[in-house]
C-alpha positions as CSV (number, residue, x, y, z in Angstrom):
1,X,-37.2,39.6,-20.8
2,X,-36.7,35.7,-21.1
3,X,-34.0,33.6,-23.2
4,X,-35.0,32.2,-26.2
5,X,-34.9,28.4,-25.2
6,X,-32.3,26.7,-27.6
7,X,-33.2,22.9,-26.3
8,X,-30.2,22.2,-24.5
9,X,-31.0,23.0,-21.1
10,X,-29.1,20.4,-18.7
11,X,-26.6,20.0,-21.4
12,X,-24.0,20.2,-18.5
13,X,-25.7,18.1,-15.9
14,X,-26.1,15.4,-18.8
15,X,-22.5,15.3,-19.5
16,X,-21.5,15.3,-16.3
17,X,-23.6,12.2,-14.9
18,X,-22.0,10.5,-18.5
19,X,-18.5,11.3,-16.9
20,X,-19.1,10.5,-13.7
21,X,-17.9,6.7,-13.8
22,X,-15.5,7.6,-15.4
23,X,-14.2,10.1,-12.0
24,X,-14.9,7.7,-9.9
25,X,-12.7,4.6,-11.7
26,X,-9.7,7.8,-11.6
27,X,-10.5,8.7,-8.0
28,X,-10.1,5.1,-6.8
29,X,-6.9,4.1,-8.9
30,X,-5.6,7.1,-7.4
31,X,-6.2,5.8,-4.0
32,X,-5.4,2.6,-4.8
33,X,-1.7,4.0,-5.8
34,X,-1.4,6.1,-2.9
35,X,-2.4,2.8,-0.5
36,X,0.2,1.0,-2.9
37,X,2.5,3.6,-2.3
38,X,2.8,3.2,1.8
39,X,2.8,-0.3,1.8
40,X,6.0,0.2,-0.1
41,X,7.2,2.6,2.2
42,X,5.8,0.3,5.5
43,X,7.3,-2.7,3.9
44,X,11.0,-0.7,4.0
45,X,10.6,0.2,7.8
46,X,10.0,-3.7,9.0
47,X,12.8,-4.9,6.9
48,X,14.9,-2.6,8.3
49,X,13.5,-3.4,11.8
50,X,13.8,-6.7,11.1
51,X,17.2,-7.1,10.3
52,X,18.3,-4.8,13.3
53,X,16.8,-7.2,15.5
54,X,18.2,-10.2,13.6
55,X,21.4,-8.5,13.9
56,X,21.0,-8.2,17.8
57,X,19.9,-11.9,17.8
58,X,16.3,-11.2,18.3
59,X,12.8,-11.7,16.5
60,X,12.8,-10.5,13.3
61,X,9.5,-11.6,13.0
62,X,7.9,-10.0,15.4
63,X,10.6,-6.7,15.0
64,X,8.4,-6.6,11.6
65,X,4.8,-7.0,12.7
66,X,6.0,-4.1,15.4
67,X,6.3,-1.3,13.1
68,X,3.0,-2.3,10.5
69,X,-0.3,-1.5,11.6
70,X,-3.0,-4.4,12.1
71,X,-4.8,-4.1,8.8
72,X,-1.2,-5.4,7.2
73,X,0.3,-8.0,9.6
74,X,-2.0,-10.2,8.0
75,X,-0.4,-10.7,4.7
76,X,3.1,-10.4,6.7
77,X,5.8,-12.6,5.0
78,X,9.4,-12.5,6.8
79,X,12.1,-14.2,5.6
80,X,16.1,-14.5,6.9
81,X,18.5,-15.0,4.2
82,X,21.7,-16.5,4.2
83,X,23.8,-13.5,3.8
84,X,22.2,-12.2,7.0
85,X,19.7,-9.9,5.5
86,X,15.9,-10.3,5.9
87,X,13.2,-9.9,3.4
88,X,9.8,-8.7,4.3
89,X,6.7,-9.2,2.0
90,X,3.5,-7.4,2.6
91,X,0.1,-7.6,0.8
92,X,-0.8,-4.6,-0.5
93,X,-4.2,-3.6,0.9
94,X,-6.9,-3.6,-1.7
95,X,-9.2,-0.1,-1.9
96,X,-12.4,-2.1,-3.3
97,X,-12.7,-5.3,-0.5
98,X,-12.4,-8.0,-2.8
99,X,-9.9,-6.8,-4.9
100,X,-6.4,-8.9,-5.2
101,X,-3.7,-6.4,-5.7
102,X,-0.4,-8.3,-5.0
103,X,2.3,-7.6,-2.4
104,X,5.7,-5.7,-2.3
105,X,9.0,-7.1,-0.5
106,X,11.9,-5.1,0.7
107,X,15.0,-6.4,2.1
108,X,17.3,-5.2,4.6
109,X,20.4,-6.2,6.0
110,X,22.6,-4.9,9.2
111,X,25.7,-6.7,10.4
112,X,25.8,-8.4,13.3
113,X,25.8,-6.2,16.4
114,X,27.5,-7.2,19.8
115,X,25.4,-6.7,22.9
């Protein structure tokens, strides 16, 4: 016995190729906030690196690019204040390539440590 055909066969596949952008646009702003998300974190680990070796009288430059991975060192700003704090800014990586999605800075500060 066969269904009466009611004409709206692929009624579902239709609507779902017309929300399909859509997914995708959600999908990658959910990335992109979770990418976002760790440079905020990684951007808190090298300014407290930093200052611990400014506060030991070492690098804090380089204290910094230690604890990032490569594909952030690029965009790596380091800065020592006057207080005796640092402030680290890193680009925040983009998920499409030629995107420009800003940075995030963090600042640390440790007193001075006797060696």
């Amino acid at each position: 016995m066969q269904r009466p055909r009611t004409g709206e066969s692929g009624q579902a596949t239709v609507e779902f190729v017309a929300l399909l952008p859509l997914l995708v646009v959600l999908a990658l702003g959910l990335w992109q906030a979770v990418v976002a998300g760790q440079a905020v974190a990684l951007a808190g680990s090298a300014a407290r690196s930093a200052a611990r070796a400014r506060a030991l009288g070492t690098d804090s430059a380089a204290a910094a690019r230690a604890v990032l991975p490569r594909r952030l060192e690029r965009g790596l700003r380091v800065r020592d204040r006057a207080d005796g704090g640092v402030s680290v800014s890193i680009r925040v990586p983009a998920v499409l390539a030629r995107a420009r999605v800003g940075s995030v800075t963090s600042e640390a500060r440790f007193a001075p440590q006797d060696r």
